[in-house]
Structure formats: C-alpha cells, structure tokens
N, C-alpha and C positions, 0 to 999 in steps of 0.2 A: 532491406533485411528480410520481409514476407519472401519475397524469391527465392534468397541464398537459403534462410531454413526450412523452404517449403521443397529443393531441391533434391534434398536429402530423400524425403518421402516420395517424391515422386519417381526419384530415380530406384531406390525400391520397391514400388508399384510396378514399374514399365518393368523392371526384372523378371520378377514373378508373374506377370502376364505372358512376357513370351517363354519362358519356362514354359507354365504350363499352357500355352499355346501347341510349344511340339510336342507334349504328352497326348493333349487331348481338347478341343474347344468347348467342352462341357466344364472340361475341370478348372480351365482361363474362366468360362461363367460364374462358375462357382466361389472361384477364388476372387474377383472381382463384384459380387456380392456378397461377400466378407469384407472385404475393404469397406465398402461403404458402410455396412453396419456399422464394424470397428469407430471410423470416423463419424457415426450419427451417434453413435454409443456414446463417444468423449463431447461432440458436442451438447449430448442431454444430460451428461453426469455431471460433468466437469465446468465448459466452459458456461452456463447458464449461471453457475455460482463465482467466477473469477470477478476480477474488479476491471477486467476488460471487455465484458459482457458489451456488445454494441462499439466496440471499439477496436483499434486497430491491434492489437497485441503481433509477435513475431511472428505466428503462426498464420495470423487473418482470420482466425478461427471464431472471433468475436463478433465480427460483424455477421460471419455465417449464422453464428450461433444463435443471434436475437432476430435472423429470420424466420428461423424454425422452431422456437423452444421459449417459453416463457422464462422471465429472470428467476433467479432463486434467488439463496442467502447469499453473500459473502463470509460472513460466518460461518454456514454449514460446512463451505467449501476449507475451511481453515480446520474445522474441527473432525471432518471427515477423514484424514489419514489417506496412508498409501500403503499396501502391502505386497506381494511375492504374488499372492496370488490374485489381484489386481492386473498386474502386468501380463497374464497368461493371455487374451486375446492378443493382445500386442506383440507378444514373441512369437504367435504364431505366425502373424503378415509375414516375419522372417524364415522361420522354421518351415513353415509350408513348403513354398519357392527352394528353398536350401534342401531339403526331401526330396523333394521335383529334383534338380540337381544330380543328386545322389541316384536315382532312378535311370536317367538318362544317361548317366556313365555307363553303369552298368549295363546296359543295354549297348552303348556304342563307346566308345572314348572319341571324346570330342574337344580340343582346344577350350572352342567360345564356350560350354558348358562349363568348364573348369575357371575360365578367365571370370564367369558368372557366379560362381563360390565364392572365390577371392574380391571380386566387387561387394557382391552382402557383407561376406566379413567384413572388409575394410570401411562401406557404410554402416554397419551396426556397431562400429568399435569407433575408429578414429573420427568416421564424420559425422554420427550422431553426436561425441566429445565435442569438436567444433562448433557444430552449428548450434547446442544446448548450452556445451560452457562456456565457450568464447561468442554468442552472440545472442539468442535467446534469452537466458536466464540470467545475464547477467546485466541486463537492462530491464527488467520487468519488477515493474511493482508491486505486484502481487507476490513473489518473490517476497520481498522486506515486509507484504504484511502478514502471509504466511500464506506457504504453499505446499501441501501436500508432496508434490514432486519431489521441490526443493530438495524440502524435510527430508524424505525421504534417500534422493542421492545424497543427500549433505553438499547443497551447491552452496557456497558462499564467494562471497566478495575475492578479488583475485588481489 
C-alpha cells in the first residue's frame, strides 16, 4: 500500500522536475527544495502528532517521521484542525509544475507538455481520490480517532 499511495507523489514530483528542468536547472533546484521543505514541514507538523508516529502508516511517513522529529501529542494532532489556508504549500507542489506548463506552451506547443497538464490534473483529481479514499484513509486509524484531514475532506467509512 506505501508504494501505490507513495506513487501518486512521486509521480508528481518527477513531473515537475522535468518541467522545470526545460525551463531552467536553477528553477528544477529550487523547486526540488520546496518539495523537501513541503515534506519536512508535514513530517514536523503533522506526522510527529499521528498515532502512527514510528510506525508504518500509508504513507511510510511514520517511520520517517520518528527519525527526524521528536513525538508530540496525539491529541494536539486531533484538536489542531485543518484549513484552506493550511493546504497552500501543498497546492503549490501542483501549481508550480502546472505554471511551468503553461509557460512552455507558450513559448513552443508541444504534445508531451500538454499530455504533462493532463497527468497533474488527472493525479490531483482522480488519483489523489484513489490512492486517499479508496486506500489510505480508509484503513488508518487515526482516521476513527480523529484526523484533521479526514475532518476536514469529510472522508468516512465507504
């Protein structure tokens, strides 16, 4: 299950890298140190307070998480919420690459930049849905003891 919902991510990672690879290899750095913040960010925020701290969760993010981060609450992590403006670094990993995109058209039309649109979209819509409703969150127990996310999409039971 780590592989299939970590594929998602990564296959939007490797997007955006070579996006901005043909723009520019400063801008591939840059964007590629946002990634890692993005992902050091959720493992300090987030997974240090889950009930999979140290453990194997969908993600694998737990076991990462308790190498780099002291444990917090479980509780803090329930009472903490989620909101719109929470989720802005993370729509950017999309938004960026998708900009990038947009750029390169303009500049040339090109097939594989276009077919590279329509990958982000269809990973930001149908197979983040998958790999979160139908396989992540619907087996994690933090889930049923309260999760921010959840809460927050309204993911329940199918």
């Amino acid at each position: 299950m780590i592989a299939a919902v970590n594929t998602l991510s990564l296959s939007t990672y490797v997007i955006g890298i070579l996006i901005f690879l043909r723009l520019s290899f400063i801008l591939a750095m840059i964007y590629i140190a946002y990634l890692l913040w993005v992902e050091l960010h959720l493992l300090r925020s987030s997974c240090v307070n889950c009930y999979y701290y140290d453990g194997w969760c969908a993600f694998g993010r737990g076991k990462i998480s308790a190498m780099l981060f002291p444990r917090r609450s479980a509780p803090r992590f329930i009472e903490h919420g989620m909101t719109w403006k929470q989720l802005i670094p993370d729509s950017f990993v999309l938004l960026f690459p998708f900009l990038g995109c947009i750029i390169l058209l303009v500049q040339e039309f090109n097939f594989i930049i276009l077919a590279a649109i329509f990958a982000l979209i269809f990973l930001a819509t149908a197979g983040n849905a998958f790999a979160r409703g139908s396989l992540a969150c619907q087996h994690c127990l933090q889930r049923e003891l309260g999760c921010p996310a959840a809460q927050f999409f309204r993911v329940t039971d199918k």
